[in-house]
PDB file with one MODEL, atoms N, CA, C and O in Angstrom:
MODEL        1
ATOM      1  N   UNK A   1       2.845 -17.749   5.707  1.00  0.00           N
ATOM      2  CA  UNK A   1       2.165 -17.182   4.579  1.00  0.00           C
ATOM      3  C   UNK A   1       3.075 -16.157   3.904  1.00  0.00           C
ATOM      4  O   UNK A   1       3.762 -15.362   4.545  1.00  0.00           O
ATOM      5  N   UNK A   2       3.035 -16.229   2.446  1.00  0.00           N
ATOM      6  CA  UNK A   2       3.767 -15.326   1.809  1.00  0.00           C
ATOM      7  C   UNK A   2       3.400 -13.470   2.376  1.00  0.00           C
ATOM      8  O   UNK A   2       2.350 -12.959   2.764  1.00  0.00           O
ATOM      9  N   UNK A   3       4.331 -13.082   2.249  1.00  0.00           N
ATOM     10  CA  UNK A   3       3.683 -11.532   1.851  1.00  0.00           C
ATOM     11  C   UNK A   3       3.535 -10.780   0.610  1.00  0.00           C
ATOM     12  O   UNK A   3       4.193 -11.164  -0.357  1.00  0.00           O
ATOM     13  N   UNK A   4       2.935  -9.985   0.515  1.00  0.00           N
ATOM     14  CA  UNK A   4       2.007  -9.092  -0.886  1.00  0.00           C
ATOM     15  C   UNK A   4       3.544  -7.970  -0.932  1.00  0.00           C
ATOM     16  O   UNK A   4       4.292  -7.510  -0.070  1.00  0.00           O
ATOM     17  N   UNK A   5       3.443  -7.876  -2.666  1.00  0.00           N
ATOM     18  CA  UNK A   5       4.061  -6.901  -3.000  1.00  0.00           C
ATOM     19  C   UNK A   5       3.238  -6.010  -3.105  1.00  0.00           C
ATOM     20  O   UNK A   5       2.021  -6.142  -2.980  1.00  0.00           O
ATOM     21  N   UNK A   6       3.903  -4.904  -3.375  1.00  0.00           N
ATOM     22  CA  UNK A   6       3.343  -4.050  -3.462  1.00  0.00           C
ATOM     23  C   UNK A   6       3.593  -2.661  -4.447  1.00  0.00           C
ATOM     24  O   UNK A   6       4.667  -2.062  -4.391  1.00  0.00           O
ATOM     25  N   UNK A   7       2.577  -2.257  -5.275  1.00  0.00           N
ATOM     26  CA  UNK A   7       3.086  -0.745  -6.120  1.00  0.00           C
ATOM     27  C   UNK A   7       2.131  -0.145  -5.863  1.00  0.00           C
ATOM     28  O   UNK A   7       1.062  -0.659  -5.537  1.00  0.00           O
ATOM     29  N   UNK A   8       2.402   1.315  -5.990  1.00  0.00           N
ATOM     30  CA  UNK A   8       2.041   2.000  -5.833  1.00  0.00           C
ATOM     31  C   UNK A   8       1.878   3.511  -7.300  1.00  0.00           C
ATOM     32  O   UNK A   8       2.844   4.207  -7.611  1.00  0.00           O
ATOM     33  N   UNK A   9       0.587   3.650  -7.883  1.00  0.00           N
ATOM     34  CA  UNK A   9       0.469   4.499  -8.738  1.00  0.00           C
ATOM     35  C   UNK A   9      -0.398   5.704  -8.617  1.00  0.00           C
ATOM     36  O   UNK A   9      -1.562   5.599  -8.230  1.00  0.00           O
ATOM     37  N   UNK A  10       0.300   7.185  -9.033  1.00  0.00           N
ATOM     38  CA  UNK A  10      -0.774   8.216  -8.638  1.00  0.00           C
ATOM     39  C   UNK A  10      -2.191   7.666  -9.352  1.00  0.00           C
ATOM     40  O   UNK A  10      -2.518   6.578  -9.824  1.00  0.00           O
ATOM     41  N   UNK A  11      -2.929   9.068  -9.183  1.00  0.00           N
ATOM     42  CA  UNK A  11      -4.220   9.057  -9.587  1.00  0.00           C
ATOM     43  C   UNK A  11      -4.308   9.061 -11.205  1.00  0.00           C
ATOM     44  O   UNK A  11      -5.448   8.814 -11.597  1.00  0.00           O
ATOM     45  N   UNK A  12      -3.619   9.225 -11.950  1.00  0.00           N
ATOM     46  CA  UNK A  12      -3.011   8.711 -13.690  1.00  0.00           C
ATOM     47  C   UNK A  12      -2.568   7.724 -14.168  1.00  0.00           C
ATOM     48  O   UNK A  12      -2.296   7.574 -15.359  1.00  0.00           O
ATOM     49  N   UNK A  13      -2.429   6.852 -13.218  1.00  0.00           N
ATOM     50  CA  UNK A  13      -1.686   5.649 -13.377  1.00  0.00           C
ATOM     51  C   UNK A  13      -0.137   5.627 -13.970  1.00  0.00           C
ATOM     52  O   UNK A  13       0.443   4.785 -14.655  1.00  0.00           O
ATOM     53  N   UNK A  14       0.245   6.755 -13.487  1.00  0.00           N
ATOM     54  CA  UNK A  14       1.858   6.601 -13.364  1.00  0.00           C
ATOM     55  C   UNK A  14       2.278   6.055 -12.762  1.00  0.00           C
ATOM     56  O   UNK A  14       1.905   6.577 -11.711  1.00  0.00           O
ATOM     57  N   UNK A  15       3.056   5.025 -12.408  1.00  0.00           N
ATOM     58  CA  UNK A  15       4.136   4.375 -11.797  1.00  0.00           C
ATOM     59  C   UNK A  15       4.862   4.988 -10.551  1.00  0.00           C
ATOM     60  O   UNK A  15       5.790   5.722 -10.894  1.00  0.00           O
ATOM     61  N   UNK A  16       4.711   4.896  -9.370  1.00  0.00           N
ATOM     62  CA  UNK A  16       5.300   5.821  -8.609  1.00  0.00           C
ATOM     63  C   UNK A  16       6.615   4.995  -7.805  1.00  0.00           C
ATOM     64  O   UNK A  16       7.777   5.400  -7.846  1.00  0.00           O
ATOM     65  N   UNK A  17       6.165   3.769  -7.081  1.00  0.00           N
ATOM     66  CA  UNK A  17       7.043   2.807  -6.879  1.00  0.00           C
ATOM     67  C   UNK A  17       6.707   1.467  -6.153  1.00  0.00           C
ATOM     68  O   UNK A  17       5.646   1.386  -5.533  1.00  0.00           O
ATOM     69  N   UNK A  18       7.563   0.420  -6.205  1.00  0.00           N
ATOM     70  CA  UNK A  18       6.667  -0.530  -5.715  1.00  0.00           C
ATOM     71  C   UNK A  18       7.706  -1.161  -4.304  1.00  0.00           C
ATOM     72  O   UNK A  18       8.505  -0.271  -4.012  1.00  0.00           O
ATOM     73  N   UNK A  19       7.815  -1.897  -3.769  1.00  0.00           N
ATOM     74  CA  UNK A  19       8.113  -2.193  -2.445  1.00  0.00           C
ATOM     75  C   UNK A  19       8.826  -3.234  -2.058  1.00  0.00           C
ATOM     76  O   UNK A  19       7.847  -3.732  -1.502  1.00  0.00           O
ATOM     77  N   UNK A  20       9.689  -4.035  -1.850  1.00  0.00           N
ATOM     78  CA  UNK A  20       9.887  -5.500  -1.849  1.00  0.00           C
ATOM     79  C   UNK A  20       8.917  -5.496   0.240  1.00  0.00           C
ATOM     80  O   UNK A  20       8.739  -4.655   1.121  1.00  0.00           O
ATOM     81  N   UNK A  21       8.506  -7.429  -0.027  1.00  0.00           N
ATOM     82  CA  UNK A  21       7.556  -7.807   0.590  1.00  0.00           C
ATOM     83  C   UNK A  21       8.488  -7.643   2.631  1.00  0.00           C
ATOM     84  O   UNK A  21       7.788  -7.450   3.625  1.00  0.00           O
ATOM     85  N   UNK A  22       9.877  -7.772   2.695  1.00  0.00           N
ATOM     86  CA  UNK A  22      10.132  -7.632   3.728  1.00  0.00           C
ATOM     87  C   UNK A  22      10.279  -6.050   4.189  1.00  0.00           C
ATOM     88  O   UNK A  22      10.615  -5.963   5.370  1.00  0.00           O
ATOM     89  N   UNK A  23      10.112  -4.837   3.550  1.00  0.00           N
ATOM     90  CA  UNK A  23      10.250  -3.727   4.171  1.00  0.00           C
ATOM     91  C   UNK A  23       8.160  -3.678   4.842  1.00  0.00           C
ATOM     92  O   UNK A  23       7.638  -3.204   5.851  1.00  0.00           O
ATOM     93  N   UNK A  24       7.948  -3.964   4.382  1.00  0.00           N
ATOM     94  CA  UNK A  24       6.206  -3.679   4.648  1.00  0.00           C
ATOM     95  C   UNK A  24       5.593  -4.563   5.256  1.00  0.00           C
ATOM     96  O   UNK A  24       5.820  -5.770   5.338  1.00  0.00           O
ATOM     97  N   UNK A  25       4.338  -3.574   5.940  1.00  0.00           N
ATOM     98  CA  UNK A  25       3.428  -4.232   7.045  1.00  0.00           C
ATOM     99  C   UNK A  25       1.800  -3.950   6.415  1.00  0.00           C
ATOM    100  O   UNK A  25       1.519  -2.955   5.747  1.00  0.00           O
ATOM    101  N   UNK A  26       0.998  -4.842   6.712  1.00  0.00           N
ATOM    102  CA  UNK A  26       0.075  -4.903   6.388  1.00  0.00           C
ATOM    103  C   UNK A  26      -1.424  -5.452   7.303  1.00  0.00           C
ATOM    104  O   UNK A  26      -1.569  -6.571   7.794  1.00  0.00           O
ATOM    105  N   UNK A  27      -2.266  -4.492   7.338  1.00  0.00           N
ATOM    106  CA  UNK A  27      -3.438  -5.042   8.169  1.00  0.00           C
ATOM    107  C   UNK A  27      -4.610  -5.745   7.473  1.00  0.00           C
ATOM    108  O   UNK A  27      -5.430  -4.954   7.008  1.00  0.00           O
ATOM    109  N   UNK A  28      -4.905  -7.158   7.276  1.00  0.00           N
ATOM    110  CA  UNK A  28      -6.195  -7.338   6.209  1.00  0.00           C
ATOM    111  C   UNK A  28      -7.218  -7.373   7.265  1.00  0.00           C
ATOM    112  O   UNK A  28      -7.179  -7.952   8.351  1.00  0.00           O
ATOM    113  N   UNK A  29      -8.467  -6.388   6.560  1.00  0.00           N
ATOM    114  CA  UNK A  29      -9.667  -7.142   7.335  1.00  0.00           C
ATOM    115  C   UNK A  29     -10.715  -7.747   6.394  1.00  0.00           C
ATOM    116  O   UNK A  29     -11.652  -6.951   6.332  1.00  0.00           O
ATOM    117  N   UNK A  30     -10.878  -8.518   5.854  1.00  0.00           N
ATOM    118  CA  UNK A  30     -11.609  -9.297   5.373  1.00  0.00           C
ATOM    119  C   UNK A  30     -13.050  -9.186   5.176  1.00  0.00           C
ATOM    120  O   UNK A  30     -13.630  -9.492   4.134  1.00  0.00           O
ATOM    121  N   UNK A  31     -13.548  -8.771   6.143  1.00  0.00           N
ATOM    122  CA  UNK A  31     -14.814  -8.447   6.264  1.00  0.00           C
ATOM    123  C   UNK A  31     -15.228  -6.699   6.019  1.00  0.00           C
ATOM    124  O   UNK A  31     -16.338  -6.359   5.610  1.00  0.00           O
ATOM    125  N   UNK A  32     -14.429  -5.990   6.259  1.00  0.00           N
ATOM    126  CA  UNK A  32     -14.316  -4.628   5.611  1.00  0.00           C
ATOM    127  C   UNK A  32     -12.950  -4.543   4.662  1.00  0.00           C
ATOM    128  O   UNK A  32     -11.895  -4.303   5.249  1.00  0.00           O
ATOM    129  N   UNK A  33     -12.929  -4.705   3.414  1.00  0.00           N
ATOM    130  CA  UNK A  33     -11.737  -4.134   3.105  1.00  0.00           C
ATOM    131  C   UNK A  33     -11.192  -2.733   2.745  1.00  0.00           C
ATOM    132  O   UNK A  33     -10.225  -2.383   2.068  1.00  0.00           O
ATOM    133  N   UNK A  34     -12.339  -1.908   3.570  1.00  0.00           N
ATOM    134  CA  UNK A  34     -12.028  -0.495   3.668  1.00  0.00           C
ATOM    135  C   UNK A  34     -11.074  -0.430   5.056  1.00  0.00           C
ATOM    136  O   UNK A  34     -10.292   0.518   5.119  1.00  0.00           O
ATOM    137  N   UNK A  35     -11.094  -1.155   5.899  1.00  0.00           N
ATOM    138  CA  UNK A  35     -10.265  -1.324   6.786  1.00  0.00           C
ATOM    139  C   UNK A  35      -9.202  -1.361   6.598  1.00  0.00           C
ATOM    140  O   UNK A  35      -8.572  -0.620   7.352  1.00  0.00           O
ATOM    141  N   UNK A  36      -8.505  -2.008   5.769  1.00  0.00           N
ATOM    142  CA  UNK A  36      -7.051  -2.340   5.733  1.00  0.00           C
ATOM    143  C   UNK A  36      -6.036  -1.730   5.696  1.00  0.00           C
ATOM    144  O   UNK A  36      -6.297  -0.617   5.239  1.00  0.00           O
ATOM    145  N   UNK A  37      -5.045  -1.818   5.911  1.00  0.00           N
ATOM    146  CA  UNK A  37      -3.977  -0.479   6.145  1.00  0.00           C
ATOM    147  C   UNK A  37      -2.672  -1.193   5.871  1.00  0.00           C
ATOM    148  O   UNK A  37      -2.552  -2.324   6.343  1.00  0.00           O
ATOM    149  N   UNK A  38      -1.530  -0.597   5.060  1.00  0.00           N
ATOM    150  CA  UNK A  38      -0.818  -0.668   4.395  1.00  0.00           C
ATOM    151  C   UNK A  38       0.415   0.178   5.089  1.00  0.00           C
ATOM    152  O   UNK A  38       0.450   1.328   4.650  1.00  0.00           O
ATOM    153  N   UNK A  39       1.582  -0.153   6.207  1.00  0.00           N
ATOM    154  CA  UNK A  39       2.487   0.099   6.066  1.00  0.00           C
ATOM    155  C   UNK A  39       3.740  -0.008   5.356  1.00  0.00           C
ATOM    156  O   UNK A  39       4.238  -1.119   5.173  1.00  0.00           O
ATOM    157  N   UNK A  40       4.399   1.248   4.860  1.00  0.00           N
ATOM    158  CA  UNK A  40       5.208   1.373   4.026  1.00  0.00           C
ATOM    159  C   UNK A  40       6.430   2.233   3.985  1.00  0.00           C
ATOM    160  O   UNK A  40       6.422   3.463   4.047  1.00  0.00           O
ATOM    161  N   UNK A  41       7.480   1.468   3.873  1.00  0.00           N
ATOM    162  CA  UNK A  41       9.095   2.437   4.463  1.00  0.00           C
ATOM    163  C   UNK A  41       9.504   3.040   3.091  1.00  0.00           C
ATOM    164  O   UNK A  41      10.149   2.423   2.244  1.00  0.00           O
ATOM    165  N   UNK A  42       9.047   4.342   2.965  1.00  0.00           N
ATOM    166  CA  UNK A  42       9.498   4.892   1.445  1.00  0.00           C
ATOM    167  C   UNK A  42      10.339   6.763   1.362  1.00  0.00           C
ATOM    168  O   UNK A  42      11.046   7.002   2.341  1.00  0.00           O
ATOM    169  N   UNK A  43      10.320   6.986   1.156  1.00  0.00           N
ATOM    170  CA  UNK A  43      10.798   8.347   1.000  1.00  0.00           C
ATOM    171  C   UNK A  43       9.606   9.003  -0.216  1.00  0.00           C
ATOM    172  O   UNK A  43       9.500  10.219  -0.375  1.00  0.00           O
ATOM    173  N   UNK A  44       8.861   8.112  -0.919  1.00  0.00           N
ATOM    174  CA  UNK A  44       8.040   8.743  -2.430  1.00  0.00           C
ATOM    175  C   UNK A  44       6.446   9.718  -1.637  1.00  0.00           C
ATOM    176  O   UNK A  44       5.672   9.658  -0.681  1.00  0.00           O
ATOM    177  N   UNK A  45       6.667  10.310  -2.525  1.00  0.00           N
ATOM    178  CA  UNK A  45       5.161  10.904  -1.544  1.00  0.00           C
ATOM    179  C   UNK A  45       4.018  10.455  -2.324  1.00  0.00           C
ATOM    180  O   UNK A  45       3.767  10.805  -3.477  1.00  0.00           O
ATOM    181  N   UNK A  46       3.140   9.407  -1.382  1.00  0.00           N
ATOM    182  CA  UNK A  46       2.152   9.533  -1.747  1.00  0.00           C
ATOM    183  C   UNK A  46       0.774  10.414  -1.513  1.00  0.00           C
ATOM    184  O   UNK A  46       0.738  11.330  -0.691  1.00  0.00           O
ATOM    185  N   UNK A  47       0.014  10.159  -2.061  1.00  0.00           N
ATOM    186  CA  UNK A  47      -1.101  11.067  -2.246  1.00  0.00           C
ATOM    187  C   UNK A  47      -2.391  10.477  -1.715  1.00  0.00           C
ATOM    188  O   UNK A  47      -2.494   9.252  -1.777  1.00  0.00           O
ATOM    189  N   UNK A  48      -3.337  11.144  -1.228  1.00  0.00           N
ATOM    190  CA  UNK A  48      -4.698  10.435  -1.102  1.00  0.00           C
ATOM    191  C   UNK A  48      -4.889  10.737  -2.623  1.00  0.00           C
ATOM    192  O   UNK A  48      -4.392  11.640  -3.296  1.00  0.00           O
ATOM    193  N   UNK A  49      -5.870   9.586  -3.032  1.00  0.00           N
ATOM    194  CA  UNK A  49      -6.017   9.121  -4.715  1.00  0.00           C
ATOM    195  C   UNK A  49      -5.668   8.110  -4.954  1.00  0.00           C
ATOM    196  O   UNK A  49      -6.250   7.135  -5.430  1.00  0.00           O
ATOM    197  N   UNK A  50      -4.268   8.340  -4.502  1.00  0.00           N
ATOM    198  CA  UNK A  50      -3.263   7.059  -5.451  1.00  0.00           C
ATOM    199  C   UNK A  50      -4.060   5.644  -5.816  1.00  0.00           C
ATOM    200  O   UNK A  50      -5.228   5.432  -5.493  1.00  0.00           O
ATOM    201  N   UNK A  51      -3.425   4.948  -6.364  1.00  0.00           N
ATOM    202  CA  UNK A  51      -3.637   3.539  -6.804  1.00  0.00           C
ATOM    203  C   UNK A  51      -2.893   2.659  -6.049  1.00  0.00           C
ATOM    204  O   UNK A  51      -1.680   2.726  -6.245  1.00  0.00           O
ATOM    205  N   UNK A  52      -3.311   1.782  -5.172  1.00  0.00           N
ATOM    206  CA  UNK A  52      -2.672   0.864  -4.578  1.00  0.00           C
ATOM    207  C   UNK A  52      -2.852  -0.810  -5.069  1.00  0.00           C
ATOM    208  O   UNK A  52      -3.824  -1.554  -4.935  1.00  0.00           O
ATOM    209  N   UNK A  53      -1.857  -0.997  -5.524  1.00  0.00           N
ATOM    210  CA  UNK A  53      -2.167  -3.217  -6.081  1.00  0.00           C
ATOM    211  C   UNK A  53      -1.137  -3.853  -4.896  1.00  0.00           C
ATOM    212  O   UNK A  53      -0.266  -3.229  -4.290  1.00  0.00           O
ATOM    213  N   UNK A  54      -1.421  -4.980  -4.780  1.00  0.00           N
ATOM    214  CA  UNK A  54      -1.027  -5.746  -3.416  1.00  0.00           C
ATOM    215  C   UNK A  54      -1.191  -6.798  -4.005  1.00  0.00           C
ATOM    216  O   UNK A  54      -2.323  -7.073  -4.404  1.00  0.00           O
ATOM    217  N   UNK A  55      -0.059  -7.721  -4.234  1.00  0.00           N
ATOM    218  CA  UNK A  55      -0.099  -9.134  -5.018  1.00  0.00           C
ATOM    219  C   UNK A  55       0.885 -10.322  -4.227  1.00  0.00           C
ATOM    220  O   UNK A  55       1.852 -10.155  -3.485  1.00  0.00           O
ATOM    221  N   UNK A  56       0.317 -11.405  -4.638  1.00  0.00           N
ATOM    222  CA  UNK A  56       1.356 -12.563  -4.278  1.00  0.00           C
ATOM    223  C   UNK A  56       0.514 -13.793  -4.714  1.00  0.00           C
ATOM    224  O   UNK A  56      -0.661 -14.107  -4.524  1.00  0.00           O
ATOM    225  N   UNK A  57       1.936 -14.584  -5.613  1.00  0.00           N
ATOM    226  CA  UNK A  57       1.062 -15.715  -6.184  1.00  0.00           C
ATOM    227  C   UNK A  57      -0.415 -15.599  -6.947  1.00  0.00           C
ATOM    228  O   UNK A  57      -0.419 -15.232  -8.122  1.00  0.00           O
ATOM    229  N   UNK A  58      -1.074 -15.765  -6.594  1.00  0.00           N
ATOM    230  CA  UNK A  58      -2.784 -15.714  -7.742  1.00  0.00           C
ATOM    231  C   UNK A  58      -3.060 -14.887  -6.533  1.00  0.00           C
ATOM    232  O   UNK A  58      -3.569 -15.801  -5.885  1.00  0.00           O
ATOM    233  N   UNK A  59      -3.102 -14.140  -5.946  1.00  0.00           N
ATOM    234  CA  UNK A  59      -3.775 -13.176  -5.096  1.00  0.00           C
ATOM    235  C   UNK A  59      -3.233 -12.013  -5.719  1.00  0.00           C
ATOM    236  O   UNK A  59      -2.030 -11.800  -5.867  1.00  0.00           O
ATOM    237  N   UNK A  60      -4.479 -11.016  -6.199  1.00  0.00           N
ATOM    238  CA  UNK A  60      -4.210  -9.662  -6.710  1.00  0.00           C
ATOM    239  C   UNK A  60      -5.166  -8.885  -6.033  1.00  0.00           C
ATOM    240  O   UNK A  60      -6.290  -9.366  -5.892  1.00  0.00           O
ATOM    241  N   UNK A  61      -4.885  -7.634  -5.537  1.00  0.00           N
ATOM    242  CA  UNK A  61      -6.253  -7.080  -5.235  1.00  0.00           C
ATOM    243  C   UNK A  61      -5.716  -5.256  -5.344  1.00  0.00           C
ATOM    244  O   UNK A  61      -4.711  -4.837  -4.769  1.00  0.00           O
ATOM    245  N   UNK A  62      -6.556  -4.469  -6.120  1.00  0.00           N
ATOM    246  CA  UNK A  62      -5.701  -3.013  -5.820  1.00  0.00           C
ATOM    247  C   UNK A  62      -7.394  -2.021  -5.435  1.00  0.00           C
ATOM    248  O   UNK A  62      -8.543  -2.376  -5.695  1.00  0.00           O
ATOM    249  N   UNK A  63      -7.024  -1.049  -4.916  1.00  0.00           N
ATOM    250  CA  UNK A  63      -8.004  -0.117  -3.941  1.00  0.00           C
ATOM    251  C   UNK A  63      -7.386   1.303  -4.505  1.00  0.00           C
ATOM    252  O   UNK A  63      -6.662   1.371  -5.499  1.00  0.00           O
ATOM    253  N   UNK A  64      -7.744   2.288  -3.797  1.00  0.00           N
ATOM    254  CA  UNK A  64      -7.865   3.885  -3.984  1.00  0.00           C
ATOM    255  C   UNK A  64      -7.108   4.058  -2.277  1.00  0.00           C
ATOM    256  O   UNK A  64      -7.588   3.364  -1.381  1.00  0.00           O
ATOM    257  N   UNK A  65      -6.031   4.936  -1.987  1.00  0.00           N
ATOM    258  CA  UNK A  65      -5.686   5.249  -1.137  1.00  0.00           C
ATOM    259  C   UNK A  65      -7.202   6.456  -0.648  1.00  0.00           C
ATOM    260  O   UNK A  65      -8.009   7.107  -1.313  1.00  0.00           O
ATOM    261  N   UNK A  66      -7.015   6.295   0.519  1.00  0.00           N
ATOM    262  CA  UNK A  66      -8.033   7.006   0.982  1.00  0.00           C
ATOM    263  C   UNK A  66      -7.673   8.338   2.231  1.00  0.00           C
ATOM    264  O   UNK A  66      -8.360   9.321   2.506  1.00  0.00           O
ATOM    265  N   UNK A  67      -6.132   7.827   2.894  1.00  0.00           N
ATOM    266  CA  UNK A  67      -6.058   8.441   4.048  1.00  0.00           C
ATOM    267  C   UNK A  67      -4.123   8.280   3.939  1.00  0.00           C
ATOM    268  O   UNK A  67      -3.637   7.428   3.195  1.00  0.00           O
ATOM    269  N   UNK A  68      -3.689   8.737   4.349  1.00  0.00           N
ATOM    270  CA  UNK A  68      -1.959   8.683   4.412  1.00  0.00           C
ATOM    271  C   UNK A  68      -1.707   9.447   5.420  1.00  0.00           C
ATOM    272  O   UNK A  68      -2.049  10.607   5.654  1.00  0.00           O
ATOM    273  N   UNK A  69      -0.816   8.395   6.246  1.00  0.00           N
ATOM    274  CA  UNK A  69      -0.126   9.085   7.411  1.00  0.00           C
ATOM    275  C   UNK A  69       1.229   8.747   7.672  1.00  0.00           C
ATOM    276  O   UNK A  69       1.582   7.593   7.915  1.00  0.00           O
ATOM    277  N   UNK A  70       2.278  10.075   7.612  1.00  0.00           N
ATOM    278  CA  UNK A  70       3.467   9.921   7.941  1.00  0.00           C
ATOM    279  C   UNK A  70       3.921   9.877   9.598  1.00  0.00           C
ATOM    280  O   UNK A  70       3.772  10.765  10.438  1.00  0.00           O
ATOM    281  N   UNK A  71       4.345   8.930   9.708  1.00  0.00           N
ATOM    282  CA  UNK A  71       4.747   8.515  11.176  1.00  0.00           C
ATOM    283  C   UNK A  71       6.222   9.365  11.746  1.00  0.00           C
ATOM    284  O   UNK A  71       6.759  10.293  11.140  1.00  0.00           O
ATOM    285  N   UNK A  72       6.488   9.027  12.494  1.00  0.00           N
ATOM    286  CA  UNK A  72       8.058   9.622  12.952  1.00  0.00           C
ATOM    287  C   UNK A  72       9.113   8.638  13.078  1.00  0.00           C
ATOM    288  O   UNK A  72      10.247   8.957  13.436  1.00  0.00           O
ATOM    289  N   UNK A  73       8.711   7.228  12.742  1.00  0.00           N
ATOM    290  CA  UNK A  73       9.866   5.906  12.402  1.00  0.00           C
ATOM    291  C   UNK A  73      10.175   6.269  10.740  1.00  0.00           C
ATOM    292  O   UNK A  73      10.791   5.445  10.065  1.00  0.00           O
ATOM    293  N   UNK A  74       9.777   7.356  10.236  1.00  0.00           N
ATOM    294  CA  UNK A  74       9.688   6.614   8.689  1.00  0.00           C
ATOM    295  C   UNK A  74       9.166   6.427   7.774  1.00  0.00           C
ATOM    296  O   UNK A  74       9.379   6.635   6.579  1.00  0.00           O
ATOM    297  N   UNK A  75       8.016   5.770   8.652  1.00  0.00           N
ATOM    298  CA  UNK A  75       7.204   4.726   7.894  1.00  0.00           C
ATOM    299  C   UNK A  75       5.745   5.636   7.623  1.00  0.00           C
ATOM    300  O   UNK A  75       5.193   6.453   8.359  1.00  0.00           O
ATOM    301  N   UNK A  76       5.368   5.130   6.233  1.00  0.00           N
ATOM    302  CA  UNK A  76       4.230   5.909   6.192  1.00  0.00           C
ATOM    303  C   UNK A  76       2.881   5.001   6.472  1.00  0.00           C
ATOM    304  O   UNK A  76       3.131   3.801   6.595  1.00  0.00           O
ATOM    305  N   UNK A  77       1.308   5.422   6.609  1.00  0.00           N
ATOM    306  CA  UNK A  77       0.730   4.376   6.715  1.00  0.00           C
ATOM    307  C   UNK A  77      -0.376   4.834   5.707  1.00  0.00           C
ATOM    308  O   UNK A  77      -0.797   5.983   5.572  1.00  0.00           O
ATOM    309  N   UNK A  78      -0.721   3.840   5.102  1.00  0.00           N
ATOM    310  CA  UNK A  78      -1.888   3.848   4.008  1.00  0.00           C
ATOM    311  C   UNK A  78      -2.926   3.318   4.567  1.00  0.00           C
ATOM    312  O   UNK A  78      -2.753   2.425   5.396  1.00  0.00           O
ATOM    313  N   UNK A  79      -4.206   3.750   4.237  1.00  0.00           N
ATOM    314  CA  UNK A  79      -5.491   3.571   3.821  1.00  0.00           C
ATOM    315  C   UNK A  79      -6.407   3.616   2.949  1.00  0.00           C
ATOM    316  O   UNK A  79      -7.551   3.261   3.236  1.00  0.00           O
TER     317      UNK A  79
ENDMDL
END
């Protein structure tokens, strides 16, 4: 299965940055998509607020960051 790109925009819809599909990890849950969680190898700071879109092929779907956690690999993790 392909993987979802990904951008990322504050709460203004500025442009903050978007991701190519092999640096990132991703959890879908289908049945909650408040569940899902969005790892991401960036240096940009995001914000709880932000605007998150997640695309590939005819699959589009974007949410409200809700929770952000910086790890100690790096990597940050979205919710």
């Amino acid at each position: 299965m392909k993987q979802f790109n990904i951008e990322i925009f504050d709460e203004n819809f500025n442009f903050l940055f978007n991701t190519s599909a092999d640096k990132t990890k991703y959890k879908e849950d289908y049945l909650d998509p408040e569940k899902a969680k969005v790892v991401i190898t960036t240096d940009a700071r995001i914000a709880v607020n932000s605007i998150i879109r997640l695309y590939r092929d005819d699959e589009d779907y974007a949410g409200i960051i809700t929770d952000v956690k910086v790890k100690d690999d790096g990597t940050t993790e979205v919710t």
